[in-house]
N, C-alpha and C positions, 0 to 999 in steps of 0.2 A: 747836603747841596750836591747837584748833580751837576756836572760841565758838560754840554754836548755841542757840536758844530752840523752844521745843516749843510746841503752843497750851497756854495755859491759864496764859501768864508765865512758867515754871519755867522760869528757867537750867539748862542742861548745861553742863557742860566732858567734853570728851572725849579722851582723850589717845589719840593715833595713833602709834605708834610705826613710824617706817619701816623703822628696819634690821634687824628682829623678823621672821621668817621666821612666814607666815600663822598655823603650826601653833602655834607662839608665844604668840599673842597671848591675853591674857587674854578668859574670855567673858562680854561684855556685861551687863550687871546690867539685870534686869528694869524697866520702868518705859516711856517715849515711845521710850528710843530706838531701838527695833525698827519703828518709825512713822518716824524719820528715814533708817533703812538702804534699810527700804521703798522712801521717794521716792527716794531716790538711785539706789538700781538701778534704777526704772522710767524717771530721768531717761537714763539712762547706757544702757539698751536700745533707748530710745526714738532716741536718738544714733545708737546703732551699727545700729537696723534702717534708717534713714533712710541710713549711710553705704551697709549693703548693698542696698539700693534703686536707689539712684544707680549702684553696679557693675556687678549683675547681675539688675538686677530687669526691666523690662520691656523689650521689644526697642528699640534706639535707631530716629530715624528713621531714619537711612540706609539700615539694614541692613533694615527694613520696604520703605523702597521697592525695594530690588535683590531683596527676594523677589516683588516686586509685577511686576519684570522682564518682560518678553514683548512679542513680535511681535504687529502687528495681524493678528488671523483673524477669522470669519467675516463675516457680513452687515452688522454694525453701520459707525451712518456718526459717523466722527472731527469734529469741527470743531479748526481750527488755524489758525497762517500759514506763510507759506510764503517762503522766499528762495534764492538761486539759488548754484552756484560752477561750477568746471570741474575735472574731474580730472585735465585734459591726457592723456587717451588712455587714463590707467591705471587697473585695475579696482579698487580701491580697496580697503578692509577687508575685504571676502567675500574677497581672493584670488582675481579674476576674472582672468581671463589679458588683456583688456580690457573696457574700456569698451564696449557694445555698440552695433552695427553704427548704428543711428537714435541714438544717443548720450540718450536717454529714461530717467534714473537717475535714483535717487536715497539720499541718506543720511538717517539716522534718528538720533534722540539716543539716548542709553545706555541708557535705558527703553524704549524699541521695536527697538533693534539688538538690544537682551537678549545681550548676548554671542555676537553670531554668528545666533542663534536664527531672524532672522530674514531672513538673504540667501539668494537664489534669488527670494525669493517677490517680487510683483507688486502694488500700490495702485491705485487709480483716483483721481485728484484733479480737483476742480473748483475752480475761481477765476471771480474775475469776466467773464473773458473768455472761457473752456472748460475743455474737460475734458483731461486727459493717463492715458494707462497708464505707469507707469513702474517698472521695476525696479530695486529694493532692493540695492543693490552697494557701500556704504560708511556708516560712522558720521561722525556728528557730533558731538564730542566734549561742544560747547556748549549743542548743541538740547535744551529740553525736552521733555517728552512737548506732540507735538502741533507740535512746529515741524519741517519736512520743510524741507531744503536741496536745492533739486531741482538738475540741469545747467541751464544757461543755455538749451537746445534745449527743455527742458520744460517752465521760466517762462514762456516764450516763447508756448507753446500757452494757458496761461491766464490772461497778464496783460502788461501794456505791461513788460516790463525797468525802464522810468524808474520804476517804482513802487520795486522794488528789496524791499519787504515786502507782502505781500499775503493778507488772510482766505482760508481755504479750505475745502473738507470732503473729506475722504477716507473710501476704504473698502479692505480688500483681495479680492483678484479671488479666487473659489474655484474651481480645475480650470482655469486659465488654460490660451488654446494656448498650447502648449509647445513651445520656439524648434527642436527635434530630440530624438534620442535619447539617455539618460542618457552622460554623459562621466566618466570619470574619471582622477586624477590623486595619482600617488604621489608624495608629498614627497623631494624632495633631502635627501639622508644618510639615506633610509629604507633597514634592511635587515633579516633575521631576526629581529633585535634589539630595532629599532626603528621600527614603522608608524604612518603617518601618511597620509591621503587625503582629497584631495578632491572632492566630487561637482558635478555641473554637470545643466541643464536638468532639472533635478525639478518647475520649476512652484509646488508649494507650498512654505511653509518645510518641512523633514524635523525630524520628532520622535526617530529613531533610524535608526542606520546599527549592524550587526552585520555580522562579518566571522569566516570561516572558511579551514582549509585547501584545498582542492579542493572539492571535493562531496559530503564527507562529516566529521565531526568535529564537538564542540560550537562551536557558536555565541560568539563572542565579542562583549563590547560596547563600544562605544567612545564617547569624552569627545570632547563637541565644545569647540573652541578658539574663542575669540573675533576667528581671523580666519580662520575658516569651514574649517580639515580635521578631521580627526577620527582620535583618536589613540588607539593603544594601548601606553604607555612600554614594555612589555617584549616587544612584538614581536606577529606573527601568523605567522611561520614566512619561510619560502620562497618562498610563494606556487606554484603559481598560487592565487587564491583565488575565491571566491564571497562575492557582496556583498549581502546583502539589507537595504532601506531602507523607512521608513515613514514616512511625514508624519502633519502634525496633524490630518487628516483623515480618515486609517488610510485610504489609497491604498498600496499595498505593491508592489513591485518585488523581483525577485530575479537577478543576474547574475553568470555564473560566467566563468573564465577571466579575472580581470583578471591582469597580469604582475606581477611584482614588476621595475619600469621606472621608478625613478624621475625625474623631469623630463618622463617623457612622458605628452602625453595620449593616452588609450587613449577609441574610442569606440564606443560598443556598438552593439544593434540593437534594443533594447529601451527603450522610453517608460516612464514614471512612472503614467499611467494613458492611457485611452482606444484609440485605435488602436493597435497594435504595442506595448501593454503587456505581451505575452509572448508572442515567437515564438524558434524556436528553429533558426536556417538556418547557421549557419557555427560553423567550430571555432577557438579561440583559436590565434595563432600561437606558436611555441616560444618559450619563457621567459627572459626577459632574465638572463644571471650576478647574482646580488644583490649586494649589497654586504659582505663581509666583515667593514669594521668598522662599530662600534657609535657614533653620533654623539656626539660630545663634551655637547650639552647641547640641550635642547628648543629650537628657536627658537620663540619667541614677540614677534616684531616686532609693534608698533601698526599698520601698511599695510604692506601686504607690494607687491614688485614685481609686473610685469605677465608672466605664467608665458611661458616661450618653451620652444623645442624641439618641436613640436607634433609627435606624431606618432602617425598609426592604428592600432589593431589592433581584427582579427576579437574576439568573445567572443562566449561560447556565453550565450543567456537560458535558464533556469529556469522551468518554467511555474510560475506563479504569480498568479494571473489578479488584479488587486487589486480593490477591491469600490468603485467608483467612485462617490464621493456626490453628494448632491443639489447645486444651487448656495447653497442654504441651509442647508448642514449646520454644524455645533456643531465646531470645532475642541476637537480633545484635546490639549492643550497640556501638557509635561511637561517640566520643565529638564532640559539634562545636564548 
């Protein structure tokens, strides 16, 4: 038994019968308490739009910030700080086969690594002491947006080490030179099955890598990984294939004949843009046997090892002449 009072002093009694099946229930006798049912449902709406608000209403932050995700592009300049580690030789989260030759790296936190997004590409930082080029080749799990973890060799160029933290400003480099000609690299346990690759010397971060049979057949697309290959779970054949890549910049490459080889690197004769973005002088060498079976499960390690087995081959470039932009161009930025 429920007690309620209505405005205007009249007591109600209301009898509520719980084990009375809705259809049941006798119907309400005219008078306020159609003004009592009122507020209770409005109360009880009110509840549950607030529950469904809180579940599915507006996007959380986190999930805001990881769409907010992305590599620094164009001309604009970063302020941040800066601090230093060592990789010990190894290329770190891109999947570099190493550390590079001047040892001039750097790692980026989860908001500017963007998943991968942004290795290959190149920064310019300035410190109190000078300025450094350095390439982007590992995450920083801790960094926020704005904190660069440079190698020791790079701190070095812009600040005493004894600082150990230091203000900065960065930018990234657009149409950097570019250390050679595009490389590539078929993942271990890759086979008909199951394709995976990764690219080297492109310069810019790439916004897309498509991949096909030979030199002919539709265009397939492929999911970048968060430690820099690029994947297709159900396979791209046999190979040989053709590889065509575009960056944020919409600089385009196309290279045919890569092997289906995996562990090795294959390195072309074809640049990302500028000189020798598409020449076309040698024929790929005969095709490595692929692999049979089908890999047990994706690997997806957080730092992968430093690639070994290096080995050359010819490929044939695709003219494709790519449309090389200004140094002030608008990067076209697009997750994969």
């Amino acid at each position: 038994m429920t007690d309620g009072s209505a405005p205007g002093g009249v007591d109600i009694d209301i009898d509520l019968d719980l084990d009375r099946a809705p259809d049941d229930r006798p119907t309400p006798s005219s008078g306020p308490i159609p003004w009592l049912v009122a507020s209770g449902v409005t109360v009880l709406a009110a509840v549950l739009g607030l529950t469904l608000a809180l579940r599915s209403g507006s996007t959380p932050a986190c999930a805001a910030g990881r769409a907010l995700a992305a590599p620094p592009t164009g001309t604009a300049t970063h302020s941040g700080k800066a601090t230093f580690y060592d990789s010990n030789g190894a290329g770190g989260n891109c999947s570099n086969p190493a550390a590079p030759a001047n040892r001039l790296y750097v790692a980026l936190g989860p908001t500017e690594y963007a998943a991968g997004a942004a290795c290959g590409g190149f920064l310019d930082v300035t410190g109190p002491k000078g300025s450094v080029r350095v390439l982007i080749m590992d995450q920083c799990p801790e960094c926020a947006p704005g904190h660069l973890d440079l190698s020791r060799e790079a701190f070095t160029r812009i600040a005493d080490p004894v600082q150990g933290l230091v203000p900065i400003t960065y930018r990234a480099v657009v149409n950097p030179p570019l250390p050679g000609p595009l490389t590539f690299r078929i993942k271990e346990g890759a086979s008909q099955f199951w394709f995976a690759v990764r690219i080297g010397n492109h310069g810019n971060p790439l916004r897309a890598v498509e991949v096909r049979q030979r030199d002919s057949g539709p265009w397939q697309s492929t999911a970048r990984q968060d430690y820099n290959y690029w994947l297709i779970p159900s396979g791209a054949g046999a190979g040989p294939f053709t590889i065509r890549l575009t960056d944020v910049y919409g600089n385009r490459a196309t290279v045919a004949g890569i092997r289906m080889a995996p562990g090795q690197m294959q390195t072309s004769t074809v640049r990302m843009y500028g000189r020798g973005a598409a020449t076309a002088t040698s024929r790929p060498s005969a095709s490595a046997r692929p692999s049979a079976n089908r890999p047990a499960a994706t690997p997806t390690p957080a730092r992968r090892p430093a690639e070994v087995a290096k080995a050359s081959a010819s490929v044939t470039a695709v003219a494709n002449p790519p449309g090389t932009r200004p140094a002030g161009a608008t990067a076209r930025w697009c997750a994969s």
